[in-house]
N, C-alpha and C positions, 0 to 999 in steps of 0.2 A: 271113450264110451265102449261097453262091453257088448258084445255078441252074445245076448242072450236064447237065441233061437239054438244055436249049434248046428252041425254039419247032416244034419239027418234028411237033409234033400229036399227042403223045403220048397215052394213055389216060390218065384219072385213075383214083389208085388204087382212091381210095371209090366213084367213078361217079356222086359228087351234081354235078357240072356236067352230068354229060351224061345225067341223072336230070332238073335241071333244064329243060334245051335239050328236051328230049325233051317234058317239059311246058309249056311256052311254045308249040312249034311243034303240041301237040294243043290247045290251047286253042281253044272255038267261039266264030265270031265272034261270037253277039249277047252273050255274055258281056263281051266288050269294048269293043263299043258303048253299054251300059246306064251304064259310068259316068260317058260325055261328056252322055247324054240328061238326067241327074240332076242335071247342075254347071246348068244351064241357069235352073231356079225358084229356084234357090239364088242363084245371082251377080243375078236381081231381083229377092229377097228383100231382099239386103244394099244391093242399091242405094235399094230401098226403105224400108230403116231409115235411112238415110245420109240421103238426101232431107230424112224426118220430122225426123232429129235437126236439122239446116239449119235448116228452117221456125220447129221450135219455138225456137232459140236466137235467131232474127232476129224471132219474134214478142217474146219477152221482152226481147231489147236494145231493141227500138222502145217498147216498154212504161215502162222503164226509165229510157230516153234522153231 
């Protein structure tokens, strides 16, 4: 089906884009900063599982070996 209207900025019918756009553009900021502050204990958290798993796989190969 073609797009007969074109890019010329029309309204939307329903007005959920710009229902959206409208909420994006009130969003406060620390609302959006919280969820960079939060990836932070997490990425060395996993780094720190990751580590243990290393250790303990190189203790038990040396064991082993």
């Amino acid at each position: 089906m073609a797009n007969t209207q074109g890019p010329q900025g029309n309204n939307d019918p329903a007005g959920s884009t710009q229902m959206f756009r409208a909420f994006v553009d009130d969003a406060p900021q620390s609302r959006q900063a919280a969820p960079a502050a939060s990836s932070g204990p997490r990425t060395g958290l996993i780094v720190g599982i990751v580590a243990a798993v290393i250790v303990v796989a190189a203790v038990a190969w040396l064991a082993l070996g």
